[in-house]
C-alpha positions as CSV (number, residue, x, y, z in Angstrom):
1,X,-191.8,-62.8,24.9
2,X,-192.3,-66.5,25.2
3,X,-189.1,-69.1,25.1
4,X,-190.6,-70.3,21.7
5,X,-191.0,-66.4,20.5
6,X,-187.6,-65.8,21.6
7,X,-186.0,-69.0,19.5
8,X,-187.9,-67.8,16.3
9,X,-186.6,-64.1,16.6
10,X,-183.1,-65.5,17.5
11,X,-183.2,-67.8,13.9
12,X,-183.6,-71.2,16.0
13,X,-186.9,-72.6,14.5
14,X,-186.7,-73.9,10.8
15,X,-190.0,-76.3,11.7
16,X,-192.3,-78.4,14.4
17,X,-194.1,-81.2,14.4
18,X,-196.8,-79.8,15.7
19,X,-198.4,-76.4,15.7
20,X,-199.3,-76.7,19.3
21,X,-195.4,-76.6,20.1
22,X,-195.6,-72.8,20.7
23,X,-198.6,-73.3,23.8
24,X,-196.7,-76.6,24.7
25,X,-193.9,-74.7,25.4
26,X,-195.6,-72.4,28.5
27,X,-195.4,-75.0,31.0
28,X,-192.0,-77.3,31.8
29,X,-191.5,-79.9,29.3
30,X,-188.6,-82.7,29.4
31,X,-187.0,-81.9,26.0
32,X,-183.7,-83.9,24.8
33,X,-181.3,-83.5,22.0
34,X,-178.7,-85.7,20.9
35,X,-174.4,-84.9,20.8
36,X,-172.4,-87.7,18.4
37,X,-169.6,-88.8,20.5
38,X,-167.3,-89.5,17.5
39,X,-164.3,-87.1,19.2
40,X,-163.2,-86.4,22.5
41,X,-164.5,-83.0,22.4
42,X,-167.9,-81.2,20.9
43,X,-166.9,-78.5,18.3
44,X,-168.0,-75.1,18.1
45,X,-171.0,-76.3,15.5
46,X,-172.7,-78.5,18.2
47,X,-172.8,-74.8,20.7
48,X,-176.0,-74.1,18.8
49,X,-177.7,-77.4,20.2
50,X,-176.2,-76.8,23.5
51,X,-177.4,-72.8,23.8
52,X,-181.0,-73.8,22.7
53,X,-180.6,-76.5,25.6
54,X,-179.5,-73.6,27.9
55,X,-182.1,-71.5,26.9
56,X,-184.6,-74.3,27.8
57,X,-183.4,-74.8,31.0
58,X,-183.3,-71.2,31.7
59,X,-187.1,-71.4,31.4
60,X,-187.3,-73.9,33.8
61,X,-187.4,-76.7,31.1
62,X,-186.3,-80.2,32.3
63,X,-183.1,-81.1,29.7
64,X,-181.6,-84.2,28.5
65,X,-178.2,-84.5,26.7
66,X,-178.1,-87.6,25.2
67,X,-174.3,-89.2,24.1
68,X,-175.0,-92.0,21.4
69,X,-172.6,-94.1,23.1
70,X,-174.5,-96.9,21.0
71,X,-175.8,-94.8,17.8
72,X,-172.1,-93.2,17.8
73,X,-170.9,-96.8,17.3
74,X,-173.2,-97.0,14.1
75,X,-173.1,-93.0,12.5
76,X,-175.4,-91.2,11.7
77,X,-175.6,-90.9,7.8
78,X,-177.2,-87.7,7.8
79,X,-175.1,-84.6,5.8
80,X,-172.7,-87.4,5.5
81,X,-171.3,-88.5,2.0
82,X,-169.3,-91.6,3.3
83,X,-169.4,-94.0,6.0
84,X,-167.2,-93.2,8.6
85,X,-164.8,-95.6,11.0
86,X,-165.5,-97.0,13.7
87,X,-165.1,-96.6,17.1
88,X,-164.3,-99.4,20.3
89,X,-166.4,-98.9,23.3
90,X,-163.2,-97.5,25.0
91,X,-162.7,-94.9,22.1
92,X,-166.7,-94.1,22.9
93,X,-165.8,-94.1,26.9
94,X,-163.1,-91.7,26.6
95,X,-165.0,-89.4,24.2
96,X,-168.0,-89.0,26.5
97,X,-165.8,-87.7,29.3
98,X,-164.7,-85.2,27.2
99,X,-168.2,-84.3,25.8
100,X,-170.1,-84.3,29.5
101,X,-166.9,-81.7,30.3
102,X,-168.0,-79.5,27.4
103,X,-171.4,-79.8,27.9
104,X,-171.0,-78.9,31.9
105,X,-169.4,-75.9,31.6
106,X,-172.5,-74.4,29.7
107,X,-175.3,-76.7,31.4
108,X,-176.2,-76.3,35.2
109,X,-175.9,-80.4,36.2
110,X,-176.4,-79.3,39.9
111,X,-179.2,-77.7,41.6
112,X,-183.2,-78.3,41.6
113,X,-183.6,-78.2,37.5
114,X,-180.1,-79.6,37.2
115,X,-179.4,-81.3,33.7
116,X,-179.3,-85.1,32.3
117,X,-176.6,-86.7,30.6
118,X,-177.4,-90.0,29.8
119,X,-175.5,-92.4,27.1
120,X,-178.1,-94.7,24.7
121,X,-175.4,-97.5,25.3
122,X,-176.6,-98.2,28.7
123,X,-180.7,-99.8,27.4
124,X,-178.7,-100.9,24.1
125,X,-175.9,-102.9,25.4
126,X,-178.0,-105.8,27.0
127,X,-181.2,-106.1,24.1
128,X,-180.8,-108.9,22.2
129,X,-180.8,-109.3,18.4
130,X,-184.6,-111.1,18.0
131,X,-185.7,-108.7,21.1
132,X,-184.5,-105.4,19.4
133,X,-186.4,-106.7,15.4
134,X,-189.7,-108.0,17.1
135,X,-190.2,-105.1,19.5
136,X,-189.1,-102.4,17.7
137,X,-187.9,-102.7,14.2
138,X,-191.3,-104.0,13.4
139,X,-192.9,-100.6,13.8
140,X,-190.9,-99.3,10.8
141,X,-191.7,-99.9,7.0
142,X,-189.0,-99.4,4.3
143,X,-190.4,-97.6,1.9
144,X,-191.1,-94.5,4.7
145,X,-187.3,-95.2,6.3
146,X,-186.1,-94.2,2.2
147,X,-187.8,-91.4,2.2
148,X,-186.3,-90.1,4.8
149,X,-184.2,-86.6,3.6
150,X,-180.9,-88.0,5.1
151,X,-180.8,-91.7,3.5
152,X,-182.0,-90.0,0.0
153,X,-179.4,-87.9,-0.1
154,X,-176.4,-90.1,1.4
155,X,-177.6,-92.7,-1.6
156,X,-176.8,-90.3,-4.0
157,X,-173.7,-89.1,-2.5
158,X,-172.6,-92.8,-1.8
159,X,-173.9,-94.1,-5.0
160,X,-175.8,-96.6,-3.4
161,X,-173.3,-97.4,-0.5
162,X,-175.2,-96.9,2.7
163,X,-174.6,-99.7,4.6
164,X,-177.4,-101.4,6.7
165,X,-175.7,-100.2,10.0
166,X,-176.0,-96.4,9.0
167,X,-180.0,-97.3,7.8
168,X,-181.2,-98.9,10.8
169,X,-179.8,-95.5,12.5
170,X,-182.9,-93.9,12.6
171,X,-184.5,-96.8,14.2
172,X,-182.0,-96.8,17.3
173,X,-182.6,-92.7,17.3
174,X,-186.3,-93.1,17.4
175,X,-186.4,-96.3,20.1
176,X,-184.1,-93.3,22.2
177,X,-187.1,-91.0,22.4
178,X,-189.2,-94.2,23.2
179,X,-187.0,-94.4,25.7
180,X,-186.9,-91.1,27.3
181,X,-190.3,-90.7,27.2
182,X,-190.9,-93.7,29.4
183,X,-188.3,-93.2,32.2
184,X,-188.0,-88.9,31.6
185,X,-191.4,-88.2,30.5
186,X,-189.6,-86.6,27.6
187,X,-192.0,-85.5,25.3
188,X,-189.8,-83.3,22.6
189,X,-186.1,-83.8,20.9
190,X,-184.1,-80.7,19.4
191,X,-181.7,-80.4,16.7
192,X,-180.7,-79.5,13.9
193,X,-182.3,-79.5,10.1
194,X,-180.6,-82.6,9.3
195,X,-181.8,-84.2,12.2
196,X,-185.5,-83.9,10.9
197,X,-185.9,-87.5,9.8
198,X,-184.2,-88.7,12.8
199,X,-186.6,-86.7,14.7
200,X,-189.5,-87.6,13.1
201,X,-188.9,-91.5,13.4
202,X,-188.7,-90.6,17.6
203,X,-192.0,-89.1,17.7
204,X,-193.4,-91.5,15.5
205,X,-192.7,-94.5,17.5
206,X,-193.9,-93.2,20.5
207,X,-197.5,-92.4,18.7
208,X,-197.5,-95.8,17.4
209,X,-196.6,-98.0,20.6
210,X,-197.7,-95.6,23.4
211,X,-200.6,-93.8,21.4
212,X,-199.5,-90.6,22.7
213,X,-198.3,-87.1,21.2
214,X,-194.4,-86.6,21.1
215,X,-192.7,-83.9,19.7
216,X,-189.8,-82.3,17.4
217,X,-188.5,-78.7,17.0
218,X,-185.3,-78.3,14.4
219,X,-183.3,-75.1,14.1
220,X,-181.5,-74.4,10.5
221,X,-177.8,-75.4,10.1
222,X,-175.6,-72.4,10.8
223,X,-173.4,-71.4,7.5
224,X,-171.5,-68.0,7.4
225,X,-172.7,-65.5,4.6
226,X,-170.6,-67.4,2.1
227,X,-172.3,-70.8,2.5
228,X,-169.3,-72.6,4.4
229,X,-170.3,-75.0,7.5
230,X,-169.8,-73.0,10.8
231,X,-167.1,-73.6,13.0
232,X,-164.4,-74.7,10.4
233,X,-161.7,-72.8,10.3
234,X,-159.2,-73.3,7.4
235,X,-160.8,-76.4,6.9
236,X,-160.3,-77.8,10.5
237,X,-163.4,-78.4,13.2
238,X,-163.0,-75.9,16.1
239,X,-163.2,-78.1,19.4
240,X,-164.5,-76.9,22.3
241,X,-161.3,-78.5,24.1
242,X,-158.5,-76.4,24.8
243,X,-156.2,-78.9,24.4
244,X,-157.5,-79.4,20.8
245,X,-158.3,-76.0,19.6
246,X,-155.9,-73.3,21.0
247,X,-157.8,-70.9,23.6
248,X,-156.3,-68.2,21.1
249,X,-157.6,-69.8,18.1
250,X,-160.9,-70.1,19.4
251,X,-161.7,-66.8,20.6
252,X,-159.8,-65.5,17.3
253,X,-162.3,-67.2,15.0
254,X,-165.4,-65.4,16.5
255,X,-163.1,-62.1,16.6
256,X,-162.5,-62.4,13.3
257,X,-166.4,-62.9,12.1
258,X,-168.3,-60.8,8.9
259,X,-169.9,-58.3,9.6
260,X,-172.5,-60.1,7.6
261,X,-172.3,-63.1,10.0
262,X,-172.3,-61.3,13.7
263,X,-175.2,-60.1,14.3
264,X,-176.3,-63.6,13.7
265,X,-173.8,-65.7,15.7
266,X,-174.9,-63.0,18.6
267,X,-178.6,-63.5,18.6
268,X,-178.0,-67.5,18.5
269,X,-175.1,-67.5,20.9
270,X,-175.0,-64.8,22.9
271,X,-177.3,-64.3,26.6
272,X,-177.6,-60.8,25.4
273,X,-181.1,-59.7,25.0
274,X,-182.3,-58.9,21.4
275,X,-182.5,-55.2,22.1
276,X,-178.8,-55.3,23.2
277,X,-177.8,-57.1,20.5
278,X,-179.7,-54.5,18.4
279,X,-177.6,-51.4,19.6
280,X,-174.6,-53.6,18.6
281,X,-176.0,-53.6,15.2
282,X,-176.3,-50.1,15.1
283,X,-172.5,-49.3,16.6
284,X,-171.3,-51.4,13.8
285,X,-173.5,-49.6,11.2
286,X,-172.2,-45.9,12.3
287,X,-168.4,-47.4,13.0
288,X,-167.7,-50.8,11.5
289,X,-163.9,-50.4,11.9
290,X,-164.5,-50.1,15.9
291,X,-165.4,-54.4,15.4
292,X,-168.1,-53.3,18.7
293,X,-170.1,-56.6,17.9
294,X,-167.5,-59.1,16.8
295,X,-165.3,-58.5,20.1
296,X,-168.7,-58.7,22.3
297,X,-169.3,-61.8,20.4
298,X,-165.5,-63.4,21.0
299,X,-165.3,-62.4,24.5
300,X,-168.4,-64.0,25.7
301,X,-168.3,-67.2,23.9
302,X,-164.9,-67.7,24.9
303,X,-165.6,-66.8,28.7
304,X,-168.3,-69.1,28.1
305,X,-166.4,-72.0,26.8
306,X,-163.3,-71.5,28.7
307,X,-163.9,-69.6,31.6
308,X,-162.3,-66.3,33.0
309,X,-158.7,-67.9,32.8
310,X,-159.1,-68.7,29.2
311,X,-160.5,-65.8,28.3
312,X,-157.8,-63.9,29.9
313,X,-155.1,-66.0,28.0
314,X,-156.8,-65.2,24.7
315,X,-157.2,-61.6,24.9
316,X,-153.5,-61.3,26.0
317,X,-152.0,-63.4,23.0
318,X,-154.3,-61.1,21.0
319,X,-152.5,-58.1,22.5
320,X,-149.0,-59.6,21.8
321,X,-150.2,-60.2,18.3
322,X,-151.0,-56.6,17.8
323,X,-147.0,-55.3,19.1
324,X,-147.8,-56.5,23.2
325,X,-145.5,-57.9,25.2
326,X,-144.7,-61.1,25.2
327,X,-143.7,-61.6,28.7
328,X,-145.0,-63.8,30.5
329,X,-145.6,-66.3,27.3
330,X,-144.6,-69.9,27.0
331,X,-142.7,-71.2,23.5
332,X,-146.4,-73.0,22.7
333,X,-148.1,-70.1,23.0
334,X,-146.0,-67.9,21.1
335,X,-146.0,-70.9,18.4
336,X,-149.4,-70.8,18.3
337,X,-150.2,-66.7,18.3
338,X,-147.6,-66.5,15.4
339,X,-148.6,-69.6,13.6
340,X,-149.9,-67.7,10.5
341,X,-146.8,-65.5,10.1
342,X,-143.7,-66.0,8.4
343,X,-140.9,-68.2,10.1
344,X,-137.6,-69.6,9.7
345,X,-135.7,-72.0,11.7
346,X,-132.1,-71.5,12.2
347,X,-129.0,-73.1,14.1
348,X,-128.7,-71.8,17.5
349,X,-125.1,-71.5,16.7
350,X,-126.0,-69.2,14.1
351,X,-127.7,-66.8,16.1
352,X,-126.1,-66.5,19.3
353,X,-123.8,-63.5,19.8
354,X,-124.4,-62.6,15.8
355,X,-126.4,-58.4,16.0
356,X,-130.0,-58.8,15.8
357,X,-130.5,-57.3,12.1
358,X,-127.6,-59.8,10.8
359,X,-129.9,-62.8,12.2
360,X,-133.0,-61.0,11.1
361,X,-131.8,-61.2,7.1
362,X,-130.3,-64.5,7.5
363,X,-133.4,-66.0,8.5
364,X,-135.7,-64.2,5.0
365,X,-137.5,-61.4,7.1
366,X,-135.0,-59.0,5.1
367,X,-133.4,-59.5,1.2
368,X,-129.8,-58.0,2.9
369,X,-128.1,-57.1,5.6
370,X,-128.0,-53.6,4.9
371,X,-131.5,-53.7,4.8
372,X,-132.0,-55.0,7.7
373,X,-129.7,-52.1,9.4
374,X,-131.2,-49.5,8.3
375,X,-134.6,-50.5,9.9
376,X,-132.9,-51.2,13.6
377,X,-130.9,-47.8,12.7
378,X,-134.2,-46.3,12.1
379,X,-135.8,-48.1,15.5
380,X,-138.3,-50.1,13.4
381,X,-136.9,-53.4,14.2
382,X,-138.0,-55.2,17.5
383,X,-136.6,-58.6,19.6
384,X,-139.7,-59.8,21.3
385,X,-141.3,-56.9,21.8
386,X,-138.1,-54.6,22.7
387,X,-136.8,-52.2,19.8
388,X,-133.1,-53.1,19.3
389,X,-130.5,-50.6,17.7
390,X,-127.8,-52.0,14.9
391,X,-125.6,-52.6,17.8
392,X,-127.9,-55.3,20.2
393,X,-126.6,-58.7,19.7
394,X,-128.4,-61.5,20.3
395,X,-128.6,-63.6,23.5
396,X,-128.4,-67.2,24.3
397,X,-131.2,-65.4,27.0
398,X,-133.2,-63.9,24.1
399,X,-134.7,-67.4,23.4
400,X,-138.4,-68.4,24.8
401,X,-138.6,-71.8,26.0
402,X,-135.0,-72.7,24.6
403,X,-136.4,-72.6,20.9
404,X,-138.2,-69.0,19.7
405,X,-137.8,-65.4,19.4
406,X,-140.2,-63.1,18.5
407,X,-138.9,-60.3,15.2
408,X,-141.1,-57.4,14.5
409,X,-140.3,-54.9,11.4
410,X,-142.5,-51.6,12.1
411,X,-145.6,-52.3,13.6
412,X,-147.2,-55.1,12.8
413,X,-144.7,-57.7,10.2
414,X,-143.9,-60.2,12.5
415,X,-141.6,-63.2,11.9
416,X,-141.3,-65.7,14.4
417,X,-137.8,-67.2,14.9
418,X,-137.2,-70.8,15.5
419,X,-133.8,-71.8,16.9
420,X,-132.7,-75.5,16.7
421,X,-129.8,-76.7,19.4
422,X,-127.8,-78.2,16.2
């Protein structure tokens, strides 16, 4: 199977430029695709971009990730229904560190096909004004530049509010491929669907001023089977960044994928080959309760992401979520593997020396008291992982960290108890 065969069966072509893409593709190419710098980390959306990257370079391609150091100043109104703020150079600066740390620990920047980051700010930050219009603005007309998919349809989102900024952003993206094709030799850009017209405007310029054939492949937008954007979970971007996006919550998003969806998020982000990725399909079909794909899935992307260390961390909060033990856990991490379940917070004078099932019902995880002792009398109720009788009082040493506990009613209600000093 060709690299470009592969992509189609894996869903990562939605179109080409050019038909001839496919026999292009045979022999090494210099491809690029662009990553927004507009946070401090790349979120789980941008992992398509950087596995079709990976999967070029495993075919010996030459690859280019470009960080809009100068484009991310400006925004890219594609899929974008308001302008959005903007950034200093040192906001940019700090956010590209972050990024080249994502993108390295998926990438191979070393070695004899090692990858290129390179940042657009470094041939925009010295062209002039009049330089900038008469060599390369010139080359676009505005009636092609509003036909473009993305300015259409921020207009109507925007009701007429795209700034000039955002519409000369295609511009700046297309002098980038100019670019890289004269210093790489780059002769194709990636990305996503939305990035068509973006694209387009690339290998366009570079047919108009250097009469020669550039090209574009897109791959279709991931969404899950109900239409919402990948990589948002309740509404909040999943960062690559540990720091940003809990090790935990990352590898529990992918764990916790449709069955509709995995199969999917497997062929596009997984190394697996296709007929591995098949026999997952059918161990989910003959025992969908086993979850075979969906934890194949989670533990690869986040050993991917973050490494054996982080993966090691998630699968253990996942056990202590599931009645594990906690030892061994920090107060964070116990705040963040509990941060969906019930809580209360409570004096420490309250708790301290008071039986376990007394503090239990004080904090709401029972309606009584007596409640309460009749499911330690029963040995249903647990103290951070430890079943406690009617009789176990609670400790000053019971605390995680100074500030939680861990309650457990049978096997899997947990409450997490937060203990002020007050």
């Amino acid at each position: 199977m060709t690299l470009f065969e592969e992509l189609a069966a894996r869903g990562l072509v939605e179109a080409t430029t050019a038909p001839e893409i496919e026999k292009l593709l045979e022999t090494p190419q210099t491809v690029y695709c662009g990553f927004d710098p507009s946070a401090a980390s790349l979120q789980a959306g941008n992992l398509v971009s950087i596995m079709v990257l990976r999967r070029f370079q495993q075919a010996g391609h030459k690859v280019i990730a470009l960080v809009g150091g100068a484009t991310g100043l400006i925004g890219d109104p594609s899929g974008k229904s308001a302008e959005r703020n903007m950034l200093t150079l040192e906001q940019v600066e700090e956010n590209k560190r972050g990024i080249r740390d994502n993108l390295s620990r998926i990438l191979d920047f070393d070695g004899p096909n090692a990858a290129i980051m390179v940042d657009n700010y470094d041939w925009y930050k010295s062209t002039s004004a009049i330089e900038f219009l008469r060599d390369i603005a010139i080359n676009f007309r505005v009636p092609q530049m509003l036909a473009k998919e993305s300015v259409k349809k921020r207009l109507e989102a925007s009701e007429g509010a795209l700034t000039f900024t955002e519409f000369s952003y295609q511009i700046l993206q297309g002098n980038d491929f100019l670019h890289l094709y004269d210093n790489y030799g780059c002769r194709l850009e990636v990305g996503g669907a939305d990035q068509w017209g973006n694209i387009t405007a690339g290998t366009d310029l570079v047919h108009r001023m250097r009469g020669k054939t550039a090209y574009g492949l897109t791959f279709p937008l991931l969404l899950d089977s109900a239409g919402r954007k990948f990589g948002k979970s309740e509404g909040n971007a999943l960062f690559m960044n540990g720091d940003m996006t809990s090790v935990y919550d990352w590898y529990q998003y992918f764990l916790r994928a449709a069955d509709a969806d995995v199969i999917r998020y497997l062929k596009v982000f997984s190394l697996k080959s296709l007929e591995e990725i098949a026999a997952r399909e059918e161990q989910m079909k003959a025992n969908p309760e086993a979850r075979i794909p969906q934890k194949a899935l989670a533990e690869e992307i986040t050993l991917l992401v973050h490494g054996e260390a982080g993966l090691k961390t998630a699968q253990g909060a996942t056990q202590t979520l599931f009645g594990g033990s906690i030892e061994g856990k920090t107060a964070d991490e116990l705040e963040t593997i509990f941060k969906d379940v019930k809580s209360s917070e409570i004096a420490k004078s309250e708790c301290v020396g008071q039986p376990v099932f007394m503090i239990a019902a004080k904090a709401g995880m029972f309606k009584s008291n007596g409640e309460a002792r009749r499911m330690a009398q029963q040995g249903g109720l647990s103290l951070n992982g430890a079943k406690v009788d009617d009789k176990r009082v609670f400790e000053d040493g019971d605390l995680v960290g100074g500030r939680v506990a861990v309650l457990r009613s049978g096997k899997k209600n947990h409450f997490l108890l937060k203990v002020s000093q007050s």
